[in-house]
N, C-alpha and C positions, 0 to 999 in steps of 0.2 A: 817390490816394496808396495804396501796395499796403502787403502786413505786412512787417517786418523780425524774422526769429528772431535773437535772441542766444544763441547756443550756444557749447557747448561747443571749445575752440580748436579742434579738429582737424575741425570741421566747419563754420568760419568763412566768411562772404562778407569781408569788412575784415581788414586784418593787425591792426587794434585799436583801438579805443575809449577814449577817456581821461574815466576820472572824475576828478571835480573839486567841493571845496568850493562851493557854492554859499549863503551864509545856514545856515540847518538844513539845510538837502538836501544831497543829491549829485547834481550833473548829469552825463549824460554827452555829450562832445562828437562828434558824428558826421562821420565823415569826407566833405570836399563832396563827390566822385565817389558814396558812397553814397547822401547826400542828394540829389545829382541824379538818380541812380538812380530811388529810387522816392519823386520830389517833393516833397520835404518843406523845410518853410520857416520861419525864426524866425517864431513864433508858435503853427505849428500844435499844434492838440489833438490827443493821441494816448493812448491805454492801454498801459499796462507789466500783462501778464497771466503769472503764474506756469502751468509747462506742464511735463510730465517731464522735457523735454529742455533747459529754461532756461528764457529769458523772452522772448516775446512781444512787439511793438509796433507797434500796429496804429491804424489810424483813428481817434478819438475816436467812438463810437454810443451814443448815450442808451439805447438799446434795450438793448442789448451791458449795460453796468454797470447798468440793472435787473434784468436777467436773472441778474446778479451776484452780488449783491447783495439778490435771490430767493434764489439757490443756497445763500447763506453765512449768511444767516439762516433758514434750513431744516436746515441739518447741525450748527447750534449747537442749533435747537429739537430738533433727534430724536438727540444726539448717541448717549445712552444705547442706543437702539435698535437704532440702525445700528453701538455698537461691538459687542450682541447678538449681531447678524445677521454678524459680520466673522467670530465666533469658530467 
């Protein structure tokens, strides 16, 4: 299963995406040609990762969301320091 970028329109693989109420969430429904694209199948695990250019959806990796999850509990712990070091 490869990544998927969601970007911004003008730099789109899909003419579009439909979100949809799901419960609390919002799903979004993937187009089949994209999902055959790059494999992907009711169930699979996957990560929605924030990125400059949008959002990210990539493989589900344990490693990947500790890493994460390291990072975002690190820049909350030092946040004082690192707004420091910005100025």
């Amino acid at each position: 299963m490869g990544s998927i970028y969601i970007l911004p329109s003008h730099r789109a693989i899909a003419p579009e995406v439909t979100l949809r109420q799901s419960g609390g969430s919002v799903s979004a429904t993937i187009p089949k040609e994209l999902a055959r694209r790059f494999h992907l199948e009711p169930g699979d695990r996957i990560q929605a990762i924030k990125t400059e250019d949008g959002i990210l959806l990539t493989p589900f990796n344990p490693t990947v969301q500790q890493a994460l999850d390291l990072a975002s509990g690190a820049a909350k712990q030092f946040q004082p320091a690192l707004r420091e070091l910005a100025q």
